[in-house]
ChimeraX commands (.cxc) that place a marker at each C-alpha (Angstrom):
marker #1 position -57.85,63.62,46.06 radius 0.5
marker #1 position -56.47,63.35,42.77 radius 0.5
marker #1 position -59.15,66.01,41.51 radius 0.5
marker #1 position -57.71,68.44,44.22 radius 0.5
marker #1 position -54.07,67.95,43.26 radius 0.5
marker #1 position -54.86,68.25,39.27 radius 0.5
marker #1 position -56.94,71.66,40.42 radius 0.5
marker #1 position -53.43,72.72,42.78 radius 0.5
marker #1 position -50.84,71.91,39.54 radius 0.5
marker #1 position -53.36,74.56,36.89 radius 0.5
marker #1 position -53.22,76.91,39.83 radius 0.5
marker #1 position -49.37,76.30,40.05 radius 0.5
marker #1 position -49.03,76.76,36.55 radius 0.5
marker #1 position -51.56,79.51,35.99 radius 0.5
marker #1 position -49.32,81.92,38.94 radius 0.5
marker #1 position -46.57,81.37,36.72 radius 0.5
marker #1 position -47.93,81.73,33.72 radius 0.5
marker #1 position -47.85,78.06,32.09 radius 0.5
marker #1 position -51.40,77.31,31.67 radius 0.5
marker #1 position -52.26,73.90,30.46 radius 0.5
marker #1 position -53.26,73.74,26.85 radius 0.5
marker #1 position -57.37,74.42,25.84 radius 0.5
marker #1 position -57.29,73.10,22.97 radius 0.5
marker #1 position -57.18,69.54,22.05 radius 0.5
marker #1 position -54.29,68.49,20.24 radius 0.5
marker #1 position -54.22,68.34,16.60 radius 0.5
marker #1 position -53.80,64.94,14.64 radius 0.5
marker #1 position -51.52,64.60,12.16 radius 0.5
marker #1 position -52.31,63.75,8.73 radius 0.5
marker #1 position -50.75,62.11,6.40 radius 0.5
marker #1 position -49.75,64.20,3.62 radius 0.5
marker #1 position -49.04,67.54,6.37 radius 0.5
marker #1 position -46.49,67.27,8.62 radius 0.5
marker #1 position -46.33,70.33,11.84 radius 0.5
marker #1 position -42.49,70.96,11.53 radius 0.5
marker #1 position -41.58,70.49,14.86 radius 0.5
marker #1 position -42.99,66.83,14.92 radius 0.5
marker #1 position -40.05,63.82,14.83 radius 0.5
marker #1 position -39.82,62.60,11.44 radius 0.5
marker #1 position -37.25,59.93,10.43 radius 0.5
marker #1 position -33.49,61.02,9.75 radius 0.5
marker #1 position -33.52,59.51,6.18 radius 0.5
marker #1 position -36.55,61.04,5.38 radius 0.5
marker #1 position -35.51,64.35,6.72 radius 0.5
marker #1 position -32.17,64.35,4.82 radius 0.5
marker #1 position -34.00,63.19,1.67 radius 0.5
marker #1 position -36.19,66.20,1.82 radius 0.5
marker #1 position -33.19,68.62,2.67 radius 0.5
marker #1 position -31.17,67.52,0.21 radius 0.5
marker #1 position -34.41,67.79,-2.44 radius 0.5
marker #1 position -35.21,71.16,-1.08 radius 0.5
marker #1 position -31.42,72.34,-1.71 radius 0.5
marker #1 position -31.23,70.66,-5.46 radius 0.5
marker #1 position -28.40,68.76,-3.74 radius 0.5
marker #1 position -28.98,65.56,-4.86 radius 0.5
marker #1 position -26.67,65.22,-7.76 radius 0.5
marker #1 position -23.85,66.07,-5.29 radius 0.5
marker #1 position -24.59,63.73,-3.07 radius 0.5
marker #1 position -24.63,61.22,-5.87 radius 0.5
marker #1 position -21.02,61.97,-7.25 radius 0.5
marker #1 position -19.78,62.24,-3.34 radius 0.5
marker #1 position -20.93,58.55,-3.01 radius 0.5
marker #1 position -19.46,57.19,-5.89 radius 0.5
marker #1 position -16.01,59.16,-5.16 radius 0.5
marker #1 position -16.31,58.11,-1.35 radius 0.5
marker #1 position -17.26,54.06,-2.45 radius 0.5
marker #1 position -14.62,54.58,-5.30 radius 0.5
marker #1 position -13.13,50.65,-4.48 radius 0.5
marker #1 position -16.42,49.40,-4.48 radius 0.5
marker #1 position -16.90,50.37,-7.67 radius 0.5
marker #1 position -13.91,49.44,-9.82 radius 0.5
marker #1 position -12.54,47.03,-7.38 radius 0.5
marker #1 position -9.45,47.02,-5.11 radius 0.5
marker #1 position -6.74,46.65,-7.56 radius 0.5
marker #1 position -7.62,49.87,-9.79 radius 0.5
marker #1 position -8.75,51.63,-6.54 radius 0.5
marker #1 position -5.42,50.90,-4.95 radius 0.5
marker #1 position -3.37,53.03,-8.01 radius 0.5
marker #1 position -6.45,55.59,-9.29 radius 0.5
marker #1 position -8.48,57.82,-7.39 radius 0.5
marker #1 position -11.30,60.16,-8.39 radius 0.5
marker #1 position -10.30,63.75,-8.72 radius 0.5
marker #1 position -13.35,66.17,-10.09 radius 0.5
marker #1 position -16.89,65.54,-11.94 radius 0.5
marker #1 position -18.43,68.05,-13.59 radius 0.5
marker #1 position -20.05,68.30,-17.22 radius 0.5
marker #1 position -20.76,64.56,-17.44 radius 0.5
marker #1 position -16.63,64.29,-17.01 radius 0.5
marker #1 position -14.80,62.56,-14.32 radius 0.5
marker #1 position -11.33,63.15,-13.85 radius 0.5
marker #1 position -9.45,60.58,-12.57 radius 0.5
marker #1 position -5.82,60.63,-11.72 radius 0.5
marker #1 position -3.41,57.55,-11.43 radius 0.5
marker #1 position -0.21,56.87,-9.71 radius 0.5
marker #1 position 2.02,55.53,-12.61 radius 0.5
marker #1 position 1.95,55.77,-16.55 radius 0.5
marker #1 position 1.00,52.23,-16.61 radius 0.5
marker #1 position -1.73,52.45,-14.84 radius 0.5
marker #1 position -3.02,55.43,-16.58 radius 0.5
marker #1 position -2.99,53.60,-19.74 radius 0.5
marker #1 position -4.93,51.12,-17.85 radius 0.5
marker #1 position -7.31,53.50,-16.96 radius 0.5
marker #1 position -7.72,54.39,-20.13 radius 0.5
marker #1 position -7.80,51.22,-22.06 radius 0.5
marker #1 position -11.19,50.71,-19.28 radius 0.5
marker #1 position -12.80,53.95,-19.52 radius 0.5
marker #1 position -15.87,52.19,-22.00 radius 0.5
marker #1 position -16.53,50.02,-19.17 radius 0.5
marker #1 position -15.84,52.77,-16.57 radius 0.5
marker #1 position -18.44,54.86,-18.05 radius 0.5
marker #1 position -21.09,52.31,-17.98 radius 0.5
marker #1 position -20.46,51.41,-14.23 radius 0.5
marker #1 position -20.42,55.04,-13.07 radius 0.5
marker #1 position -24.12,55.39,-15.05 radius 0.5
marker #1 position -25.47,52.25,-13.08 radius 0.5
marker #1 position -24.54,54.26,-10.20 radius 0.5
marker #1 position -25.29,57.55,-10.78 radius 0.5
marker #1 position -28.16,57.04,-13.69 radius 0.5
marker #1 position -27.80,56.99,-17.36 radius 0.5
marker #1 position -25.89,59.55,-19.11 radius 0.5
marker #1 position -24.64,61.40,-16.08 radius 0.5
marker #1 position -21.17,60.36,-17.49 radius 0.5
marker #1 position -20.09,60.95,-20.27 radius 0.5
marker #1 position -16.16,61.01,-20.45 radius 0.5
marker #1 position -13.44,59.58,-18.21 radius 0.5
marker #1 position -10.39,62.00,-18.61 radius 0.5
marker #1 position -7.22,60.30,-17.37 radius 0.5
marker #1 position -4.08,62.10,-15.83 radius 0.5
marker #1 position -0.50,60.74,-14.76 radius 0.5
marker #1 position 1.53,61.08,-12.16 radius 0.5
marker #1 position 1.65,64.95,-11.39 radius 0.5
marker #1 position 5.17,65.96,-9.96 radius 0.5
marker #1 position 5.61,68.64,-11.88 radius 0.5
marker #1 position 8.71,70.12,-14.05 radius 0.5
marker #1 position 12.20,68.84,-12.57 radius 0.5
marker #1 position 14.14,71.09,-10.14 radius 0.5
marker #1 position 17.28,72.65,-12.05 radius 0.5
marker #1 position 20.10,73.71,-9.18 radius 0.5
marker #1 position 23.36,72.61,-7.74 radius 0.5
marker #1 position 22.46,70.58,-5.33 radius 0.5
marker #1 position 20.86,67.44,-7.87 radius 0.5
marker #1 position 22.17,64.08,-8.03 radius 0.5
marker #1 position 23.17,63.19,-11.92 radius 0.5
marker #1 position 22.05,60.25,-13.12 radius 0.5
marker #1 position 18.64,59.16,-11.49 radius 0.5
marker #1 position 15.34,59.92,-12.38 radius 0.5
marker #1 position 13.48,59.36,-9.19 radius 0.5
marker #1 position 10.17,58.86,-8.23 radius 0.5
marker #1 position 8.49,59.74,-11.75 radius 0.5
marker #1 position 10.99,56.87,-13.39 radius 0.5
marker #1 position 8.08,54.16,-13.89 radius 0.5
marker #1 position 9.33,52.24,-16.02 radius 0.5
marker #1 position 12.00,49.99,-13.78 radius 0.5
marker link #1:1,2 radius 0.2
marker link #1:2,3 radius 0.2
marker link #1:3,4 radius 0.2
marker link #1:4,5 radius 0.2
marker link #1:5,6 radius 0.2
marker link #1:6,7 radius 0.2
marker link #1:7,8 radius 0.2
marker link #1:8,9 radius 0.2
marker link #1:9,10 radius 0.2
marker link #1:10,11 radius 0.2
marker link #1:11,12 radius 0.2
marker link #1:12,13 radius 0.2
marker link #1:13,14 radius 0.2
marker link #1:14,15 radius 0.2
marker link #1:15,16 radius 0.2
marker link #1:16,17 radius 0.2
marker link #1:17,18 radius 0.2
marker link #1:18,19 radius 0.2
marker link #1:19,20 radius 0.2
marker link #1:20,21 radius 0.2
marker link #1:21,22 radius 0.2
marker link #1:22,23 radius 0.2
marker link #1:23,24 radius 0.2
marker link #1:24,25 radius 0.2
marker link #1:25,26 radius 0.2
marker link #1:26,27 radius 0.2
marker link #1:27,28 radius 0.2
marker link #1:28,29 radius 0.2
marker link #1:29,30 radius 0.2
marker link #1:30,31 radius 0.2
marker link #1:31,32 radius 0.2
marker link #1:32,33 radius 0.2
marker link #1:33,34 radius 0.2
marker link #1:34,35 radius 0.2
marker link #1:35,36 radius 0.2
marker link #1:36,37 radius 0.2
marker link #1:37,38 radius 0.2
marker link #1:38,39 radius 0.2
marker link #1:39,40 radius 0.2
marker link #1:40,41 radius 0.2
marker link #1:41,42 radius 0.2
marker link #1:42,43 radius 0.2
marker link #1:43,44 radius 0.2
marker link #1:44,45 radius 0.2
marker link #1:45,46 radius 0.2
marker link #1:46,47 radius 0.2
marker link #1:47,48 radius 0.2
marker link #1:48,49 radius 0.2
marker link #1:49,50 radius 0.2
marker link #1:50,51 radius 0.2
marker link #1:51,52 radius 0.2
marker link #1:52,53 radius 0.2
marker link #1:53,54 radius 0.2
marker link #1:54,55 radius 0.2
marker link #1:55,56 radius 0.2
marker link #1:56,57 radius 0.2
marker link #1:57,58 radius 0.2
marker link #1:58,59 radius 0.2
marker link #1:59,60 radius 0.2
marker link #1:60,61 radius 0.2
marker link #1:61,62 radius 0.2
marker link #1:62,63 radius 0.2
marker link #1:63,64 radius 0.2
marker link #1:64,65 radius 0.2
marker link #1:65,66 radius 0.2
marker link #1:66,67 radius 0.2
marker link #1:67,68 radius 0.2
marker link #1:68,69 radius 0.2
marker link #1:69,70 radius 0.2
marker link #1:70,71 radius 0.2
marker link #1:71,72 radius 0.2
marker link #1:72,73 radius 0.2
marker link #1:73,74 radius 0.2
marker link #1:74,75 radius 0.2
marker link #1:75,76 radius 0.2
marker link #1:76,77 radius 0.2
marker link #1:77,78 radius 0.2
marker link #1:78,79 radius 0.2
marker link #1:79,80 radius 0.2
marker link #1:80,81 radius 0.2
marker link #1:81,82 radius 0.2
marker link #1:82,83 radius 0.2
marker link #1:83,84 radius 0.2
marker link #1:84,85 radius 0.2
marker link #1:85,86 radius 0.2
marker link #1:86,87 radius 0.2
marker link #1:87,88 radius 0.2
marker link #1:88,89 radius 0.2
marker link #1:89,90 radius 0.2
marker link #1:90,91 radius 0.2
marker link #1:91,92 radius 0.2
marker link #1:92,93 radius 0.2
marker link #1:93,94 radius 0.2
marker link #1:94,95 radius 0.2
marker link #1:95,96 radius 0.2
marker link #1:96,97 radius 0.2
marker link #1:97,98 radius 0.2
marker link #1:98,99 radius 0.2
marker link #1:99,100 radius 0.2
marker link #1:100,101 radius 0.2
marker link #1:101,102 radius 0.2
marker link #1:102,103 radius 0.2
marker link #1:103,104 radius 0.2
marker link #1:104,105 radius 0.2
marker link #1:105,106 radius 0.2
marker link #1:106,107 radius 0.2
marker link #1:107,108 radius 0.2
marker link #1:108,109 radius 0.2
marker link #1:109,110 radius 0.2
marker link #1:110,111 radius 0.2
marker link #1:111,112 radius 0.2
marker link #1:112,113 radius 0.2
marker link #1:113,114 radius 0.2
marker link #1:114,115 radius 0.2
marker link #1:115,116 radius 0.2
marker link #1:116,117 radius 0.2
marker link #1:117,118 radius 0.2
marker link #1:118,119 radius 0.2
marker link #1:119,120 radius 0.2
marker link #1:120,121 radius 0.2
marker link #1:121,122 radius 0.2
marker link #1:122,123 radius 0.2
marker link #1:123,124 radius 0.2
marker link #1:124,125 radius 0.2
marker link #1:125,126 radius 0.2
marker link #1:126,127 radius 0.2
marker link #1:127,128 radius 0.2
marker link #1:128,129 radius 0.2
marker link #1:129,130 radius 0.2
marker link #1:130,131 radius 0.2
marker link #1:131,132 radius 0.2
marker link #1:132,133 radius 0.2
marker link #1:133,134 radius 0.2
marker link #1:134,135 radius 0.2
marker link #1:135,136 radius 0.2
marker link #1:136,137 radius 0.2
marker link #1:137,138 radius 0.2
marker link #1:138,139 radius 0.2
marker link #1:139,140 radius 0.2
marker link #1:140,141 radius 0.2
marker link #1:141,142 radius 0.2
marker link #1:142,143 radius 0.2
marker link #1:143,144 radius 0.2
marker link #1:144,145 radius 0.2
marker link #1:145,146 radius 0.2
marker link #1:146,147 radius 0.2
marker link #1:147,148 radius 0.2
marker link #1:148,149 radius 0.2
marker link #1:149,150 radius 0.2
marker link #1:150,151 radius 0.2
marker link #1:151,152 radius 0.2
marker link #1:152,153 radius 0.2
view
């Protein structure tokens, strides 16, 4: 019985054109891979981001994206990464004082961004203050404060 049923489904698929495959199927090996077989998602990422020279990209977007991992919760709190490229990052802080910081620990800021990224990837830590720009000249100004760029009260 199960021979005649087996014998109805080719028929089945043979009238609409699905016949059962003839040959057996191939093996895989284990250096080639078919590319429609399920591989796993690290692996596949690895190889896309290989095959796209993306990996030093990926690298910096890490480091910027785990930023207070990497020089702890107090710096992280008043810097944040801006821009990498040519072995410099460019980091911008939130006060004068803490841009001094940041640059009093660029040395040791260098040396933990090449345990991350591999040696010599960074080269220079540029530094930039608080960016608000020139003051706004008009009538309507209130003499006598400095506002938010006053960091030294």
């Amino acid at each position: 019985m199960a021979r005649e049923k087996l014998a109805q489904a080719k028929a089945d698929a043979a009238r609409r054109g699905r016949l059962p495959r003839t040959e057996p199927r191939r093996k895989a090996s284990g250096g080639r891979r078919d590319s429609g077989d399920p591989q796993l998602f690290g692996r596949a990422i690895r190889e896309l981001l290989a095959a796209r020279g993306w990996e030093r990209e990926v690298a910096v977007g890490g480091v910027f994206g785990r930023w207070a991992e990497i020089v702890g919760p107090d710096l992280a709190a008043h810097t944040r990464p801006e821009t990498f490229a040519d072995g410099e990052v460019v980091v911008s802080a939130d006060s004068t004082a803490w841009a001094t910081q940041v640059r009093l620990l660029a040395p040791t800021l260098v040396r933990r961004l090449n345990e991350e990224l591999g040696d010599g990837m960074v080269r220079r830590v540029k530094v930039r203050g608080p960016q608000n720009g020139p003051r706004p000249s008009g009538g309507l100004r209130v003499k006598g404060t400095r506002g938010p760029r006053d960091t030294y009260g």
